[in-house]
N, C-alpha and C positions, 0 to 999 in steps of 0.2 A: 504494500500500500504506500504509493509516494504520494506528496502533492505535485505543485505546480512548477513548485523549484527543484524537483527530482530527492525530495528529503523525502525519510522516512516517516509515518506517520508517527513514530512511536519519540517522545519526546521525556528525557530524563533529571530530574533535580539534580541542582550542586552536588546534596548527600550522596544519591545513588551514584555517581560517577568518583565520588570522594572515597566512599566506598570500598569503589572497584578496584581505586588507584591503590589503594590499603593493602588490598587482598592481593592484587599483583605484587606488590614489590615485598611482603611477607612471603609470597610463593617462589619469587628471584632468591632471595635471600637465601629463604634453602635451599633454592637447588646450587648457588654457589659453595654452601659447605657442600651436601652431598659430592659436589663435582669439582671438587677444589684439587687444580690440577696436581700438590702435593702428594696425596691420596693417589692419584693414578700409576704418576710416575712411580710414587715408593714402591706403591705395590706391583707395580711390572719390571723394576730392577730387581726387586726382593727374588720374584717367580723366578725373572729370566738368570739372578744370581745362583737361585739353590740349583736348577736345570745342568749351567755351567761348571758348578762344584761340581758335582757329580760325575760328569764329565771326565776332569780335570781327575779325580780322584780315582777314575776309572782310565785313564788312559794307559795305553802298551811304552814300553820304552822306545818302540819303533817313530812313534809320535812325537813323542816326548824331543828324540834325539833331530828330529824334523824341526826342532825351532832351536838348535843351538843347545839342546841340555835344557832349556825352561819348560816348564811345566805351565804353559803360558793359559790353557784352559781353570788350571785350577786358581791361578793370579789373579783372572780377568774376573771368573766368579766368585772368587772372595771381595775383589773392588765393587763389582756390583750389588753384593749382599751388605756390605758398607755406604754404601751409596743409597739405597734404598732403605736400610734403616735409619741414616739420619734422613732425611726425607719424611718417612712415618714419626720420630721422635721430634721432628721441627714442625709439624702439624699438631702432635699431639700439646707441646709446649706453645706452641701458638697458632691456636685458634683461630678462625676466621668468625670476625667481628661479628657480635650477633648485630642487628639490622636495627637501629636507630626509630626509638617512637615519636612519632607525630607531636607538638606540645598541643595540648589541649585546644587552644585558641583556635589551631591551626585545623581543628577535628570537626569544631563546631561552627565552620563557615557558612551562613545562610542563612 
């Protein structure tokens, strides 16, 4: 249903869009913690570190002597298993800021 200037019929108060704007940016909020790219990374350095330990801890001396004598799988996944916990332990020590309330005034515009 439009009118004549191609608008909607449906027409909303200050509040109801004051609202809206509330519940969106409380919904951004979380999904920035849930999604905080800390969390990602840590935890795909952590996976891809324990994978590469493993590796590293399993490998033949045939391999081994392929890089010069290092044991360069079990190096790279100890750095990344280091890597990924400060990561998770830099999340955990700080937080992503919880989201900022509205001052009052600011709630009851209308």
């Amino acid at each position: 249903m439009t009118d004549d200037s191609g608008h909607s019929g449906f027409h909303y108060s200050e509040q109801d869009v004051q609202r809206e704007v509330t519940e969106l940016e409380g919904r951004s909020a979380t999904a920035a913690r849930i999604f905080d790219l800390r969390r990602i990374i840590g935890g795909l350095f952590v996976v891809y570190g324990i994978i590469v330990t493993i590796a590293g801890i399993t490998d033949s001396q045939a391999e081994i002597d392929k890089a010069q004598g290092i044991n360069i799988n079990l190096w790279t996944g100890i750095g990344m298993l280091l890597l990924g916990v400060f990561f998770l332990v830099w999340l955990k020590l700080r937080p992503a800021p919880p989201p900022v309330p509205l001052p009052e005034e600011e709630k009851e515009v209308g």
